[in-house]
C-alpha positions as CSV (number, residue, x, y, z in Angstrom):
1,X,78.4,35.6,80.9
2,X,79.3,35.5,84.7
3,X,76.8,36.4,87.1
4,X,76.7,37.1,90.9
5,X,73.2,37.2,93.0
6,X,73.4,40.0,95.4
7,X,71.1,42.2,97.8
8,X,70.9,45.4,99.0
9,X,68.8,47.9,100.7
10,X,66.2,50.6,99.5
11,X,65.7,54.1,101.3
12,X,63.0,52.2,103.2
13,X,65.7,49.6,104.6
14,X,63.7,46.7,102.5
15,X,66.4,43.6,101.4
16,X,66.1,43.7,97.3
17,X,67.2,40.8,95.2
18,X,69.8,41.2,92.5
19,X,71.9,39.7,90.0
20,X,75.1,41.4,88.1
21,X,75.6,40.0,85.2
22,X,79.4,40.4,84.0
23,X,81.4,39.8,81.3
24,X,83.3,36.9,80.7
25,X,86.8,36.6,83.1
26,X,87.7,40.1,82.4
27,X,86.7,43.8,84.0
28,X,84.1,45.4,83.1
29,X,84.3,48.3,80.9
30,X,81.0,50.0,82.3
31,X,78.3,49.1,84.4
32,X,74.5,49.3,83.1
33,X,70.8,49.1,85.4
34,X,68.2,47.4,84.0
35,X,65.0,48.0,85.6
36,X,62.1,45.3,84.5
37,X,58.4,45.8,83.5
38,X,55.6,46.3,86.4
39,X,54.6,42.3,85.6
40,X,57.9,40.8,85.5
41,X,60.8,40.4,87.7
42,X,64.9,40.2,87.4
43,X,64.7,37.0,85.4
44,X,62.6,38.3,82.9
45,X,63.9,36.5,79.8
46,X,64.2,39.1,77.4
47,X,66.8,40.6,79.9
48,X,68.8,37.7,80.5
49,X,69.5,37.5,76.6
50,X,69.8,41.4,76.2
51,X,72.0,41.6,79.2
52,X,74.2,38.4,77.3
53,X,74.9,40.6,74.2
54,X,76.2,43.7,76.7
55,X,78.0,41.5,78.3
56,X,80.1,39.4,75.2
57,X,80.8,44.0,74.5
58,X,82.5,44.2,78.0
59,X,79.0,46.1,80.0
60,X,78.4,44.6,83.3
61,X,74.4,44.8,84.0
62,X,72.6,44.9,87.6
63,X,68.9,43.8,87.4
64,X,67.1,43.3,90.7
65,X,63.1,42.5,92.0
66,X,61.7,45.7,92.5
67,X,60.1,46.0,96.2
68,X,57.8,43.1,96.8
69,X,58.1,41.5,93.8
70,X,60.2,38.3,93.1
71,X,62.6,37.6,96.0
72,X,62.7,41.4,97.0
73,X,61.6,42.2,100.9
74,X,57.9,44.1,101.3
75,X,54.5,44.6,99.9
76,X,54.2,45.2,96.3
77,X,50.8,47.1,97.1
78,X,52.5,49.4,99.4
79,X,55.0,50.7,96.6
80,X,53.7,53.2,93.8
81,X,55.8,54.3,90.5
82,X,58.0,56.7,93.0
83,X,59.0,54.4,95.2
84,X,59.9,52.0,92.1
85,X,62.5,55.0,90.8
86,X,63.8,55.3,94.3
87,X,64.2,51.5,94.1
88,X,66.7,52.3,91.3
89,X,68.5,54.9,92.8
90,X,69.5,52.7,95.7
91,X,70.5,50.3,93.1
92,X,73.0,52.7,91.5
93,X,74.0,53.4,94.9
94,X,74.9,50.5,95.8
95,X,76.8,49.9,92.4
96,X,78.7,52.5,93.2
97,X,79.5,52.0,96.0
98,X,80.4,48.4,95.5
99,X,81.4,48.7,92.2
100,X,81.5,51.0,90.0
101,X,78.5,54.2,89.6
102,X,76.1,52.7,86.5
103,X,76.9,54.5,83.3
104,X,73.9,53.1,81.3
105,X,70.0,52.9,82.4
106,X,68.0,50.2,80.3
107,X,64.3,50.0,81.2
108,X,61.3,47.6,79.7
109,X,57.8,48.7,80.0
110,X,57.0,51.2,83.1
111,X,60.7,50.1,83.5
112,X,61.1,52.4,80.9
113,X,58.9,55.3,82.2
114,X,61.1,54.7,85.6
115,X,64.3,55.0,84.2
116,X,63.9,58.3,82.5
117,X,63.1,59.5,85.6
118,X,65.8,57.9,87.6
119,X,68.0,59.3,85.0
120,X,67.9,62.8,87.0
121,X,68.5,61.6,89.6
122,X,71.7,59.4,89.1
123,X,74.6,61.8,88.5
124,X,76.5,59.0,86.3
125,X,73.9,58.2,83.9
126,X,75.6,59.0,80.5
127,X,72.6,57.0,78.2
128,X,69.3,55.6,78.5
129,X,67.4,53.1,76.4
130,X,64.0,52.1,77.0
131,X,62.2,49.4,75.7
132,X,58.3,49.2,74.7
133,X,58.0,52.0,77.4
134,X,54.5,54.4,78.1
135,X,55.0,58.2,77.1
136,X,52.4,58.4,79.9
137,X,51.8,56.6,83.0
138,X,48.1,57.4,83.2
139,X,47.8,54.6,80.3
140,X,47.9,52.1,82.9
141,X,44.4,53.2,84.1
142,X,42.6,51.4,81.8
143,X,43.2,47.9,83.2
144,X,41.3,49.4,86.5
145,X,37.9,48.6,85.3
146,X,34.9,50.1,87.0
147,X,33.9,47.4,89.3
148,X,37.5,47.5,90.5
149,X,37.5,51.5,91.2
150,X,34.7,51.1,93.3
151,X,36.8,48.6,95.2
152,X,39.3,51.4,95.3
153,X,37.3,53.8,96.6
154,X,35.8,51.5,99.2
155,X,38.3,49.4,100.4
156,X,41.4,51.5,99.3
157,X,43.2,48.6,97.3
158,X,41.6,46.0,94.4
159,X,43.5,43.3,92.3
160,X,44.1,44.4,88.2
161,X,45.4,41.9,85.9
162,X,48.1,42.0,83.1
163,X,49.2,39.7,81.0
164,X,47.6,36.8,82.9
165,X,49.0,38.2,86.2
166,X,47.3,39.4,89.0
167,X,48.1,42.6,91.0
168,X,47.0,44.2,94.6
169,X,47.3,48.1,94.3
170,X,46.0,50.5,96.4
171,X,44.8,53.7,95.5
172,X,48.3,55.7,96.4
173,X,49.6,53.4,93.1
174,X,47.3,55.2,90.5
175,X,47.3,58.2,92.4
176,X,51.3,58.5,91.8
177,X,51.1,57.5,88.4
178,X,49.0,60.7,87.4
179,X,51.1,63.1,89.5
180,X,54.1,62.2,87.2
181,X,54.8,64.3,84.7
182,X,56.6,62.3,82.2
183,X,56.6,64.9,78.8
184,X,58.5,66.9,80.8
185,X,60.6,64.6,82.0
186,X,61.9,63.0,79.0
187,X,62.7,66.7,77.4
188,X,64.3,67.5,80.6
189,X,66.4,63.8,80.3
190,X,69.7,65.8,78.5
191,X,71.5,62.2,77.2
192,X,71.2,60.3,74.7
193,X,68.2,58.2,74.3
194,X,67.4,55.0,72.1
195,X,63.9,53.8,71.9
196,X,62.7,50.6,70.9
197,X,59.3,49.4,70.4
198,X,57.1,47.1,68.6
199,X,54.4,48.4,66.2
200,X,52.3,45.9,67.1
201,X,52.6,45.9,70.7
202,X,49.2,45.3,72.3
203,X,49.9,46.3,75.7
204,X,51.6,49.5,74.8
205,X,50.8,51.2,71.3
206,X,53.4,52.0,69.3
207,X,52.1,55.9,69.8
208,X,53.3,56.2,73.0
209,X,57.3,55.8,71.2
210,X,56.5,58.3,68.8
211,X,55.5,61.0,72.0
212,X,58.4,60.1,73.4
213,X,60.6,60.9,70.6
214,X,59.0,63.3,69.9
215,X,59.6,64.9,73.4
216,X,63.2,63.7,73.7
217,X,65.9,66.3,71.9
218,X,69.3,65.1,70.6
219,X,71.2,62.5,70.4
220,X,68.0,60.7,70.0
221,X,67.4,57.3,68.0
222,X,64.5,54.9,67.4
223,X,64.6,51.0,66.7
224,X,61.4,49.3,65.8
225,X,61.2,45.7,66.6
226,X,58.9,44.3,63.8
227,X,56.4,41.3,64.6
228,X,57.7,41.6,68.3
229,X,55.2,41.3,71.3
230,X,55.5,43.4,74.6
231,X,57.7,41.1,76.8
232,X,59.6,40.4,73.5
233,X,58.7,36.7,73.8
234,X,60.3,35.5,71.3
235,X,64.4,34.5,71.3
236,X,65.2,36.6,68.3
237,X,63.8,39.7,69.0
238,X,65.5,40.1,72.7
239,X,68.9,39.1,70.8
240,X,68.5,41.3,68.3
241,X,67.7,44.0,71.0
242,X,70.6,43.4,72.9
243,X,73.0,43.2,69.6
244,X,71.3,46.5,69.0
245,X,71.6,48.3,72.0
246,X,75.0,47.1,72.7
247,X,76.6,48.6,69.3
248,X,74.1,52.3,70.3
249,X,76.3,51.9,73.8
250,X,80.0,51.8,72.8
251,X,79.7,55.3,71.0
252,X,78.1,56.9,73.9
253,X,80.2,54.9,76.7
254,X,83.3,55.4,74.8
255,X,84.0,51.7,74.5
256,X,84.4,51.9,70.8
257,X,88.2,51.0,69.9
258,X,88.8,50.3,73.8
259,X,86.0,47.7,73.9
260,X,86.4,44.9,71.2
261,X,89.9,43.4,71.6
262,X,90.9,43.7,75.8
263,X,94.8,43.2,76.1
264,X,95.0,40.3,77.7
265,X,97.2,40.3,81.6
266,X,100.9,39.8,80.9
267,X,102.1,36.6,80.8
268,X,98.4,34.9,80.6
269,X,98.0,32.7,77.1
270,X,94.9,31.1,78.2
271,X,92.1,30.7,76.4
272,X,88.7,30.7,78.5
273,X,85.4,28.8,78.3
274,X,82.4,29.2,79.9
275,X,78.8,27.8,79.2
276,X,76.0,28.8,82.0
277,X,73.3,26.2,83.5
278,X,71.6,25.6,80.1
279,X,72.1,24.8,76.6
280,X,75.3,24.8,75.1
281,X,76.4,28.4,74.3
282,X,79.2,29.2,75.2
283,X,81.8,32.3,75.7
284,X,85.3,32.2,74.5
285,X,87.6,35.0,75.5
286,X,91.1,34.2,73.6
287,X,93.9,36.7,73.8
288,X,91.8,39.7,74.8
289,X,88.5,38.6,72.3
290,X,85.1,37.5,72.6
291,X,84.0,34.7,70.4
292,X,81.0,32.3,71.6
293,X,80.4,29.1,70.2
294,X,77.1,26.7,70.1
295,X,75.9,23.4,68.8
296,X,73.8,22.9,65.8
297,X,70.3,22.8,66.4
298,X,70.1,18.9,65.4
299,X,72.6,18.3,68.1
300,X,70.6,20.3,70.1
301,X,72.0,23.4,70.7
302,X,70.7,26.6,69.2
303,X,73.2,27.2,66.4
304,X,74.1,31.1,68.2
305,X,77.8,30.4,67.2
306,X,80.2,28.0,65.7
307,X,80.7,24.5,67.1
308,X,84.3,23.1,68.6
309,X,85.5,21.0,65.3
310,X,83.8,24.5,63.4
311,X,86.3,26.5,65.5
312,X,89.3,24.0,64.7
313,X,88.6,23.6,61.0
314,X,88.9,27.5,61.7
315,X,92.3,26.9,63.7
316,X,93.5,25.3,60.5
317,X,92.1,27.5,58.1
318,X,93.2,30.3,59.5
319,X,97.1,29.0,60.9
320,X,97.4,27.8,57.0
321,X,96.8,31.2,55.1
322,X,99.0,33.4,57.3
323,X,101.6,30.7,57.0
324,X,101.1,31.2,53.4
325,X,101.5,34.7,53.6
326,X,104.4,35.1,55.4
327,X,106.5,32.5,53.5
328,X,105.1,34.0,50.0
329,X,106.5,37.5,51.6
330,X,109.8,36.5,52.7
331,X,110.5,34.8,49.0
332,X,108.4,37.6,47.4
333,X,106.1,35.9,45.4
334,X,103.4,37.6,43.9
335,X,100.9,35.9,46.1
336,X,97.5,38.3,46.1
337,X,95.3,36.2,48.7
338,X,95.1,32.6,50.0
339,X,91.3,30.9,50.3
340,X,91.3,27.7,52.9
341,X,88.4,25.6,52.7
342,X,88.4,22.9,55.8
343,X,86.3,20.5,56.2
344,X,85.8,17.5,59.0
345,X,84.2,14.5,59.1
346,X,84.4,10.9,60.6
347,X,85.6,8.1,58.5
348,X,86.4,4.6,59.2
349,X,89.6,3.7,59.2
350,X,89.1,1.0,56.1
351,X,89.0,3.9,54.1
352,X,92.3,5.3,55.1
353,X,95.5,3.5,53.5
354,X,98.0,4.5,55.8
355,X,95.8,3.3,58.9
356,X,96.8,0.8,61.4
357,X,93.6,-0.6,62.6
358,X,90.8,-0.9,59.8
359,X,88.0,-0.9,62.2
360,X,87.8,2.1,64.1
361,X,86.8,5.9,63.0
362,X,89.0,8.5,62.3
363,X,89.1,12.2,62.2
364,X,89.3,13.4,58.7
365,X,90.1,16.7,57.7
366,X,90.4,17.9,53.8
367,X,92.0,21.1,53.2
368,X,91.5,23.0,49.9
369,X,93.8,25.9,49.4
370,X,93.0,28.7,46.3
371,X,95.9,30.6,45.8
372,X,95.4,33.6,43.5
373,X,98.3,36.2,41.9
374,X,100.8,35.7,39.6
375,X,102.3,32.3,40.3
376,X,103.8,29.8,37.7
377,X,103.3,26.0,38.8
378,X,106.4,25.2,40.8
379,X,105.7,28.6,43.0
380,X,102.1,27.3,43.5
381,X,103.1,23.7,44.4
382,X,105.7,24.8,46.6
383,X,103.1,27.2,48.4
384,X,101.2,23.6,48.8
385,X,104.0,22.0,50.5
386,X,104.2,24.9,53.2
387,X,100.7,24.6,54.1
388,X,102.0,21.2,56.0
389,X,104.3,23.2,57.8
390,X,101.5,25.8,59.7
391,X,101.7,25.2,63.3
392,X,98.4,23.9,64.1
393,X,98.7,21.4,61.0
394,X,102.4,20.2,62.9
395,X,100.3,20.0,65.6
396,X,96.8,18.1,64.8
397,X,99.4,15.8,62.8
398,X,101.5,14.9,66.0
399,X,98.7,14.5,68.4
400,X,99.2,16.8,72.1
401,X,99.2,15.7,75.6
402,X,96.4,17.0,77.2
403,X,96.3,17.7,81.4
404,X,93.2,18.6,82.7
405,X,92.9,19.7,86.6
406,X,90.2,20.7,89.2
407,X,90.7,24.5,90.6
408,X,90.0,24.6,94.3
């Protein structure tokens, strides 16, 4: 996944903070807004890895620090629930007009609640998914204790605290929330809607998803993230939420078909590689597909994909059975399927006879072939013999010259 940090402007003329997210070396197929919870800001986590799984399906994402929080321009305590849906219309303003107008509007917590909102507001918006989002807004009263709505009503702001975090507000804040009517706005929203939530999300109950289905009409779906907590903490839970929302997407983007195998630009054989500032995963994008590889954990990766010599053995495997298959159709054997098993390993070169220097380690590959059909013996050892002729066998065999180069 690509990214690019960018700014622009709210109504208010206030710099925001941003970061498009973009699939790997090729265009976009749609562009998506993602609009954080009220404690959290553009680098949330679980949004980096959901935004990662739109991204390997061809969906560029903008996230960006709502006013005053992160590296975004203002005061947070001068902002209130409207001004954080007017954030997100400037955003898909400025997508379009730098872009491309956002088809898609994700939103986590009172992200959520803001998204359905925006979603009347942004002519584009085709889908909207919200995540561990309040049916009502009101709900966030009850972190105003009563010490601190005296301090409201005194001093006209107070600090509340979520999660560990503390907040200024001022009284405009929980004065918007309660003007908001958000039943109505969610049966007024007229695209399709997935929720997800967690039934065991402390922070927001797992009632508040059931109102809001309830109030949505059709196309509408629900996902319930089991054993997940409100920022979706854990890796697996914000992977499996991207996975998730990325498969809802393509049927309502109308990416299905057009989305998984991009024709690559005439002429252009390469295959690209791209790993980001951490880790090892990494995005492949051969011949117009995604594929993303990883280390094992014990090498220290996180295991998210096959590793290098995996996707070689894979090379071989895969080079080997259509070799089988075209030569068994061209002499019209009755050749039903071909199973390649590959397998590497380093030896040392003791072990090998035909070795030069006994010392050193080798690469070892052992390939088992399982041919199934109708084949008599010299039909089946033949079939053996043209295994050594695949390509990528000719070429492992007879070593390459590699040039590597810097781009400027």
């Amino acid at each position: 996944m690509q990214f690019k940090k960018l700014y622009f402007e709210n109504r208010d003329g206030k710099r925001l903070a941003a970061r498009l997210d973009l699939p790997l070396d090729e265009k976009p197929r749609a562009f998506a807004l993602f609009a954080h919870c009220f404690t959290c800001t553009k680098n949330f986590n679980a949004a980096v890895n959901i935004n990662r799984a739109l991204g390997v399906n061809g969906i560029a994402v903008l996230r960006f620090d709502f006013t005053g929080l992160g590296e975004s321009e203002g005061d947070f305590a001068d902002t209130n629930f409207s001004t954080n849906v007017e954030d997100l219309v400037s955003a898909a303003q400025f997508l379009e007009q730098t872009y491309e107008a956002p088809r898609l509007l994700i939103g986590h917590s009172l992200g959520g609640a803001a998204v359905i909102q925006a979603a009347g507001k942004i002519d584009s918006v085709e889908a909207v998914a919200t995540i561990a989002a309040p049916a009502e807004l009101t709900g966030l009263f009850r972190f105003v204790d009563s010490a601190s709505l005296e301090e409201l009503e005194n001093r006209g702001e107070t600090s509340i605290a979520i999660e560990g975090k503390n907040f200024k507000i001022r009284k405009q804040f929980l004065d918007s929330l309660g003007q908001e009517n958000m039943n109505e706005s969610i049966r007024n929203l007229r695209r399709p809607l997935l929720v997800f939530h967690s039934p065991v999300d402390r922070i927001v109950s797992i009632d508040n998803a059931a109102k809001i289905f309830t109030a949505a009409r059709h196309p509408k779906s629900f996902i319930s993230l089991d054993k997940a907590d409100h920022l979706l903490s854990r890796r697996e839970d914000s992977l499996y939420t991207g996975q998730v929302l990325a498969a809802w997407a393509a049927k309502y983007l109308d990416t299905v078909g057009s989305g998984f195998s991009v024709p690559p630009t005439p002429g252009d054989n390469r295959v690209t590689a791209y790993t980001g500032k951490t880790g090892f995963r990494t995005e492949i994008v051969a011949n117009g597909h995604r594929l993303v590889a990883d280390e094992p954990i014990s090498a220290g990766g996180e295991n998210l994909g096959p590793s290098p010599y995996d996707l070689l053995g894979a090379a071989l495997g895969a080079c080997t059975a259509m070799t089988l298959r075209m030569y068994a159709d061209r002499r019209g054997l009755a050749l039903d399927g071909a199973l390649i098993r590959v397998t590497h390993s380093k030896i040392y070169a003791r072990d090998c006879q035909d070795c030069e220097d006994p010392g050193s380690r080798i690469d070892y590959i052992e390939r088992e072939i399982e041919l199934s059909g109708d084949l008599d013996r010299p039909a089946r050892q033949r079939l053996l013999e043209i295994a050594g002729r695949c390509p990528v066998h000719r070429t492992l065999e007879s070593g390459s010259k590699i040039v590597s180069k810097l781009k400027e």
